[in-house]
C-alpha positions as CSV (number, residue, x, y, z in Angstrom):
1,X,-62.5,-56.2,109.7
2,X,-66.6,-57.2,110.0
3,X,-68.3,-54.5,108.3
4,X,-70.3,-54.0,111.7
5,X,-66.9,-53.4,113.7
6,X,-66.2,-50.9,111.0
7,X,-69.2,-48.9,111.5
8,X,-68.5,-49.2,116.0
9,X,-65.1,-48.0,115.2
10,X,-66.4,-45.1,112.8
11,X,-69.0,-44.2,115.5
12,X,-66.4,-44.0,118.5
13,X,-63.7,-41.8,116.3
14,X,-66.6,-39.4,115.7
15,X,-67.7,-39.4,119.4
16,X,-64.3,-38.6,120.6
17,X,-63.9,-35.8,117.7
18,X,-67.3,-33.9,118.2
19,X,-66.9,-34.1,122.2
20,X,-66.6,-31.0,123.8
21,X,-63.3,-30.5,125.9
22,X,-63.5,-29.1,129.6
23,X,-59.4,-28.8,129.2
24,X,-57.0,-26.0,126.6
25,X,-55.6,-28.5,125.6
26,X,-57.2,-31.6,123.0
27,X,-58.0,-34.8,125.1
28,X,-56.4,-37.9,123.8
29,X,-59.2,-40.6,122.1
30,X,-59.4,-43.5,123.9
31,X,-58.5,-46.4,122.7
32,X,-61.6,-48.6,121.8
33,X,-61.7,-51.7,123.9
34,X,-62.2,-54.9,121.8
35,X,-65.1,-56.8,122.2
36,X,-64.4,-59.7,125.3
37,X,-62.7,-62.6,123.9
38,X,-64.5,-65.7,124.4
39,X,-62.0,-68.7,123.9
40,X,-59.5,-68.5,121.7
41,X,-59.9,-72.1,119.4
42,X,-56.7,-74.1,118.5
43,X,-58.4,-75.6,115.1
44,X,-61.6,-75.7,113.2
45,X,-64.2,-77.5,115.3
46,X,-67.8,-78.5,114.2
47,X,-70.7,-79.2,116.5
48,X,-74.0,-80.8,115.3
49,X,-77.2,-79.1,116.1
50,X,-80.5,-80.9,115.8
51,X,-83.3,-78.4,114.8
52,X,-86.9,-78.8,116.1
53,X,-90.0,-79.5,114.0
54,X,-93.3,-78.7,114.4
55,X,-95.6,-81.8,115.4
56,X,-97.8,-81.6,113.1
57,X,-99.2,-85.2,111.4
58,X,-96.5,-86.6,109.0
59,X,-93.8,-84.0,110.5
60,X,-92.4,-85.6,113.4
61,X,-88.2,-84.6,113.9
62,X,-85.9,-87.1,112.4
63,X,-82.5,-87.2,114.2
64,X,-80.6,-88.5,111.3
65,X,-82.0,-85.6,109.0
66,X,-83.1,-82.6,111.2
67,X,-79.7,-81.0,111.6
68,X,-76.9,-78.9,111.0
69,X,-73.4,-78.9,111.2
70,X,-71.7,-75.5,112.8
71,X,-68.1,-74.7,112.1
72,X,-66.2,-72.5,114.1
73,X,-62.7,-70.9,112.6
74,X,-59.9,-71.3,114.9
75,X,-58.7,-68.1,116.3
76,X,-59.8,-65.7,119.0
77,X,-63.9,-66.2,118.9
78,X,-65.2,-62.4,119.9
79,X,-68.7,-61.5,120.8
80,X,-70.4,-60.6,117.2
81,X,-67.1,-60.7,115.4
82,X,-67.5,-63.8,113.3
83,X,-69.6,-63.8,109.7
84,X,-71.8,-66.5,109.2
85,X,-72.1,-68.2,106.1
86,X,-75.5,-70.8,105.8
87,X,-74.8,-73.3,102.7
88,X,-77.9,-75.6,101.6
89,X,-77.1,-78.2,99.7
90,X,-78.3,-79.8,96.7
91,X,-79.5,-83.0,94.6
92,X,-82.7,-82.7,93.3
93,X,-84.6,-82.9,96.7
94,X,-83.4,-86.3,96.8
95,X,-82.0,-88.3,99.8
96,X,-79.2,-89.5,97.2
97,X,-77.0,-86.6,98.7
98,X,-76.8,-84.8,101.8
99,X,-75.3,-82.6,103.7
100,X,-71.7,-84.0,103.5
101,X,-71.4,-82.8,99.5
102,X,-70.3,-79.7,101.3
103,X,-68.0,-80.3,104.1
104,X,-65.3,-79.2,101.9
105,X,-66.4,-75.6,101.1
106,X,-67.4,-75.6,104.5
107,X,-64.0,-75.9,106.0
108,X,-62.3,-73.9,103.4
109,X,-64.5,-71.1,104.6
110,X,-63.7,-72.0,108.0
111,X,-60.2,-71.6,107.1
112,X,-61.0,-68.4,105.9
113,X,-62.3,-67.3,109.2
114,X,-66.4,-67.7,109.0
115,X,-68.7,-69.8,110.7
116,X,-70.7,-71.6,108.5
117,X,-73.9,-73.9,109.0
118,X,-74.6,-76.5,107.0
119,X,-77.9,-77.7,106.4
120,X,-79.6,-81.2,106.5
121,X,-83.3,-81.5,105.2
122,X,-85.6,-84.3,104.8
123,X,-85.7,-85.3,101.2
124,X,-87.7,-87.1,99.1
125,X,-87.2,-91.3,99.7
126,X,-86.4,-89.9,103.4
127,X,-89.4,-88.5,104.8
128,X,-89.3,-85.0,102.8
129,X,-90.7,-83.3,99.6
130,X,-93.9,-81.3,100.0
131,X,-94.5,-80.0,102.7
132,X,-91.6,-81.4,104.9
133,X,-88.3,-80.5,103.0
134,X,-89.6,-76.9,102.8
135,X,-90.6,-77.4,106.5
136,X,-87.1,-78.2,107.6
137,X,-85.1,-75.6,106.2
138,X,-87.5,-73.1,108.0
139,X,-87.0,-74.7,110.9
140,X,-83.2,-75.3,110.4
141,X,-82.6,-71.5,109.3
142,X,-84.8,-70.3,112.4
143,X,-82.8,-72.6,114.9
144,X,-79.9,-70.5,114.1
145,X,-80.9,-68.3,116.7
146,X,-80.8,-70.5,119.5
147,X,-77.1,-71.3,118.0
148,X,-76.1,-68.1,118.4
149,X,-77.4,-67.9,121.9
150,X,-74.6,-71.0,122.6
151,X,-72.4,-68.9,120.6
152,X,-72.4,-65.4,120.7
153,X,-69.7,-64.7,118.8
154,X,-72.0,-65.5,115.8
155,X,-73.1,-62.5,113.8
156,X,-76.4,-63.2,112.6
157,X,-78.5,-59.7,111.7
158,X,-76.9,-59.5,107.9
159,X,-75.7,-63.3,107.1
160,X,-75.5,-65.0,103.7
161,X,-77.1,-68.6,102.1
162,X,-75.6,-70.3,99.6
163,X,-76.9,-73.2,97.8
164,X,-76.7,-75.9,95.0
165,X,-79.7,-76.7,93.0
166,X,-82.4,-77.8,94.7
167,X,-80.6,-75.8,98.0
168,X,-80.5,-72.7,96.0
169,X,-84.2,-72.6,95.2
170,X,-84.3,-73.5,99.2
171,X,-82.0,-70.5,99.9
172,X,-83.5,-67.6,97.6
173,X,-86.8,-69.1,99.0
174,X,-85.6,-69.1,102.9
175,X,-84.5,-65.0,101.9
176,X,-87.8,-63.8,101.2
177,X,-90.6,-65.9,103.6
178,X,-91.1,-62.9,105.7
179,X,-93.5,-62.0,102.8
180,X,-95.8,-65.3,102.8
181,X,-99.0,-65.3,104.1
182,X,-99.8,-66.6,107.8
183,X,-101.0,-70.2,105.9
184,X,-98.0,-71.0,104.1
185,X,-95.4,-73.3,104.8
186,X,-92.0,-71.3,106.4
187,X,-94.2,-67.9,107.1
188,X,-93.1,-65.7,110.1
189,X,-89.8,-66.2,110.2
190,X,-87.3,-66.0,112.8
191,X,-84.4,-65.6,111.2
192,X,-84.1,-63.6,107.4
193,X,-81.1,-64.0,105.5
194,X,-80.2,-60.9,103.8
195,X,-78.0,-61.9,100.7
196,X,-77.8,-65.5,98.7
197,X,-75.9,-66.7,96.2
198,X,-77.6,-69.5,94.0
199,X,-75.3,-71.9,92.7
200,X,-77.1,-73.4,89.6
201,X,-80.2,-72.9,91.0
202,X,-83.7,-73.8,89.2
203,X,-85.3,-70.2,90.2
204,X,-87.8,-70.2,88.0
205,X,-89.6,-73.4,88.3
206,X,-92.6,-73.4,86.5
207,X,-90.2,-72.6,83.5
208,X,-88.6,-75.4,84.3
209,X,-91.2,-77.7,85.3
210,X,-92.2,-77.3,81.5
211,X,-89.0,-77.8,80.2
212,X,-88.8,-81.0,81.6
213,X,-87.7,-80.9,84.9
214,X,-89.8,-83.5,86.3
215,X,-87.4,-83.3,89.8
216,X,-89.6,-79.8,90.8
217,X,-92.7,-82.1,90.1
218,X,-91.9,-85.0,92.5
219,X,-90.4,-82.6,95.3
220,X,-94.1,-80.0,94.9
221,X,-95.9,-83.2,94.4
222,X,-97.8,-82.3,90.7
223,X,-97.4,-79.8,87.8
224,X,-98.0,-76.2,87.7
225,X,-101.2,-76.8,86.5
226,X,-101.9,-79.3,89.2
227,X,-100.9,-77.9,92.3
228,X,-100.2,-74.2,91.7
229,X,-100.1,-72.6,94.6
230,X,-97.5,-74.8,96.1
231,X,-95.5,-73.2,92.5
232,X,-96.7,-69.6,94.1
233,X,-95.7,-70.4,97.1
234,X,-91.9,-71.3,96.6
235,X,-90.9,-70.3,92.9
236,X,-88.0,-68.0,93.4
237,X,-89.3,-66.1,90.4
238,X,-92.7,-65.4,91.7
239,X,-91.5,-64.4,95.4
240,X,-89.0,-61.8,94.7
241,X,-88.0,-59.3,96.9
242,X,-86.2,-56.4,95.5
243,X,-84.6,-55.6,98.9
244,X,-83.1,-58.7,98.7
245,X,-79.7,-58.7,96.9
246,X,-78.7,-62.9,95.2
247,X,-75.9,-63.5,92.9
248,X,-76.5,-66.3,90.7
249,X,-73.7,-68.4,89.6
250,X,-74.1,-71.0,86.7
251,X,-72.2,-73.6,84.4
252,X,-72.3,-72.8,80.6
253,X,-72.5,-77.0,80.6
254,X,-75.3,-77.6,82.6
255,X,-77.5,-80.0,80.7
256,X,-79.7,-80.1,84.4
257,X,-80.9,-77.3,85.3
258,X,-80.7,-74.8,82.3
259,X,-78.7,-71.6,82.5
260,X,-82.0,-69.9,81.4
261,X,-83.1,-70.1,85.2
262,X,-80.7,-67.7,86.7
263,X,-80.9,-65.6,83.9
264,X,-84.7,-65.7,83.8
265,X,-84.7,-65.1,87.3
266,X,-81.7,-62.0,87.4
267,X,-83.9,-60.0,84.9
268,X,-87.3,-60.5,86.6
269,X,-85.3,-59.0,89.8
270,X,-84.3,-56.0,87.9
271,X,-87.5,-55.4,86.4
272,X,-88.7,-55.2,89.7
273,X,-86.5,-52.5,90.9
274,X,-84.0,-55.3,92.8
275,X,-80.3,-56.1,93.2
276,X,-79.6,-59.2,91.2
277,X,-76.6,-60.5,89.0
278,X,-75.8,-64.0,86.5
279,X,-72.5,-65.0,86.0
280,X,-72.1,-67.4,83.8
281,X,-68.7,-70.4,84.3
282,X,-67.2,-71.0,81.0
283,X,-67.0,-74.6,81.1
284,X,-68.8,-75.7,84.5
285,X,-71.9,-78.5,84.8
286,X,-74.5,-78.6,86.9
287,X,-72.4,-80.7,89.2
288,X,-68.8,-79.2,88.9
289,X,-69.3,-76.1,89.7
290,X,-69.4,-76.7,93.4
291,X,-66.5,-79.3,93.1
292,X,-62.9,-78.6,94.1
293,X,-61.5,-79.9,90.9
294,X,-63.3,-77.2,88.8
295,X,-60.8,-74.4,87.7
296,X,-63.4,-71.7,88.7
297,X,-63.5,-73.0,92.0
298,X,-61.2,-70.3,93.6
299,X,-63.6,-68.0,92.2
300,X,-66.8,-69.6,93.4
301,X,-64.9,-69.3,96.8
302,X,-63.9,-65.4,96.0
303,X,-67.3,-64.6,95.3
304,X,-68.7,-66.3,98.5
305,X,-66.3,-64.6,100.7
306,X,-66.2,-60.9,99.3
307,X,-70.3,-61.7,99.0
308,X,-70.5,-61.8,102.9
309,X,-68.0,-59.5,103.6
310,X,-69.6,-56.7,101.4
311,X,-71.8,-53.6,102.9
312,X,-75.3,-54.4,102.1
313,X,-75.9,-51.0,100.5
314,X,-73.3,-51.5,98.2
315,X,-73.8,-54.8,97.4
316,X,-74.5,-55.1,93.5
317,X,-74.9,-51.4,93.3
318,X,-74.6,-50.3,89.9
């Protein structure tokens, strides 16, 4: 059960128990009516959404990038009953790979009864790097929603983002733009994610930047040096927010984004007074920790799943 039909079901049995009786003898509870069933869904189904962009120059929408993918789980589809999982995907900012790396993991958690969104950006060598890629997953993160207005039986006030590489620096960075200023890109958002998981994730990129990841230099457009407040402005590390609970998942054989990130990252969270945790996969590169043949695969899954399904509170409480 959703842990927000957990607390409506805790708040009704107390109702009926604190209620003054007008009869001797006890009134029976009532039964708590189920939220109204939608449709009821046969099999998985996906439906594409194309996310608006703002006009500005050099920022006009492109069809074949500016989406997402929505999948529904089969089953009865309840008003605010379904969890909704976001997943950004990686690839260096690069339009080498999209959005289709994940339609796996997005069906196995479909399977496993969420909704999950899957992200499309402009990337660079299609339109994207700085400022547009971090334009579009604004835009695609706040669109959801308008999704959720086609499809209430969304839940969207507590929702998860996962992503891979370059996606999780896009996801931890999507989870804490409510505190940018006015003038940066992806400020005021619409909708806040309020747990990620970062799946080999370069979350501290000015450390990486000097270690001789020259990807974060293309996508920001120059070195820290060179451009730092673009670096200010989306380095995980330097936009934490404690309130903000992200898990961060990483291959012990990743020879592309160096395990040092997450755990760079994890204790700069905790020195702050936040929720963070590294968990390093014996074994796993940069590459096969999201892929179905890895052998900590089931995990990564078991992770995402328990991840969403957790209380907040709770969540990474020591």
């Amino acid at each position: 059960m959703r842990r927000r039909e957990l607390a409506a079901v805790f708040g009704a049995v107390l109702a009926v128990t604190i209620a003054p009786s007008c009869a001797e003898r006890p009134v029976a509870p009532k039964a708590l009516a189920p939220a109204p069933e939608l449709v009821s869904l046969a099999e998985i189904t996906v439906e594409r959404f194309w996310y608006p962009v703002d006009e500005r120059p050099g920022s006009a929408a492109d069809t074949g990038q500016n989406w997402a993918d929505l999948y529904l789980p089969a089953g009865p589809q309840r008003v605010d009953s379904i969890p909704l999982v976001v997943l950004i995907h990686g690839g260096a900012w690069q339009s080498t790979l999209g959005a289709n790396v994940f339609e796996g993991l997005a069906r196995e958690l479909a399977g496993r009864g969420f909704a999950v969104y899957n992200v499309e950006y402009r990337r660079i060598g299609s339109g994207g790097g700085w400022p547009n890629t971090f334009r579009d997953v604004a835009h695609a993160l706040d669109n959801i929603i308008e999704v959720d207005r086609k499809y209430p039986q969304l839940t969207t006030d507590d929702e998860l983002v996962v992503g891979h590489s370059a996606g999780a620096q896009l996801a931890v960075w999507a989870s804490t733009r409510k505190n940018l200023k006015a003038n940066e890109e992806g400020s005021r958002p619409v909708f806040r994610p309020t747990r990620v998981i970062s799946l080999a994730g370069p979350l501290d990129m000015v450390y990486a930047a000097n270690h001789g990841d020259d990807h974060i230099v293309t996508v920001l457009g120059g070195r820290p040096t060179e451009v730092p407040d673009r670096y200010a402005s989306v380095d995980p590390i330097q936009n934490i927010d404690p309130t903000v609970p992200v898990i961060a998942l990483h291959g012990t054989r990743d020879t592309v984004v160096a395990p040092a990130n997450s755990e760079r990252y994890v204790a700069a969270v905790k020195r702050r007074g936040g929720r963070a945790a590294v968990e390093l996969l014996h074994g796993d590169t940069h590459t096969s920790i999201v892929s179905t043949r890895s052998p900590n695969y089931q995990h990564v899954l078991h992770v995402i799943t328990t991840t969403s399904q957790a209380e907040l509170a709770t969540l990474l409480k020591e």
